[in-house]
N, C-alpha and C positions, 0 to 999 in steps of 0.2 A: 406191226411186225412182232412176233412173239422174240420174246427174252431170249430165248436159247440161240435161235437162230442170230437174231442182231450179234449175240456174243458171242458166237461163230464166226460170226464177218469179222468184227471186231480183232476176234484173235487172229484171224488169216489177215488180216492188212498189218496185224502186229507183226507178225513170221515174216512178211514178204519185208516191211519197213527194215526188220535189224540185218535181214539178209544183203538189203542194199549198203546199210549204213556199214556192215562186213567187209563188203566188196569194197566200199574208199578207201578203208586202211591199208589194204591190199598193195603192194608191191609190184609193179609193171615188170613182170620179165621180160629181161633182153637179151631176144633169143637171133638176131640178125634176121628175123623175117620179118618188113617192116610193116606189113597186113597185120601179121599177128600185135604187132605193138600197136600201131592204127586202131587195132577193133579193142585194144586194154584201155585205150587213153577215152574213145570213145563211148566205151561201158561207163567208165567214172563222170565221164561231163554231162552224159544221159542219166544217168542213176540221180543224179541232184535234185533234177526235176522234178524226175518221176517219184522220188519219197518227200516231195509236197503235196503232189498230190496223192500218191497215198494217205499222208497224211488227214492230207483237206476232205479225203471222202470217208476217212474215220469218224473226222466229225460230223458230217454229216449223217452217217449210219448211228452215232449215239443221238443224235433229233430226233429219228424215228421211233 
């Protein structure tokens, strides 16, 4: 994998990774629709995961 591109990926799992870690700090508005509150509580306990493995296939794109 040429340099440029690896640090392409690289940087784009960066962007998406602090985008997530953004969204935990993030404040649940409550707005009395309780979907809406459902799908806030839902983003933040999905979002956990998923910037591990963001994370995890960071490292793996710096192996290559």
């Amino acid at each position: 994998m040429s340099k440029d591109i690896k640090q392409a990926v690289i940087n784009e799992l960066d962007r998406r990774i602090t985008l997530l870690k953004d969204h935990q700090s993030e404040q649940i508005l409550v707005n009395g629709d309780q979907y809406s509150e459902l799908n806030q509580a839902l983003s933040k306990v999905i979002g956990v995961p998923l910037t591990g493995e963001l994370e995890s296939m960071k490292e793996f794109v710096r192996t290559l």
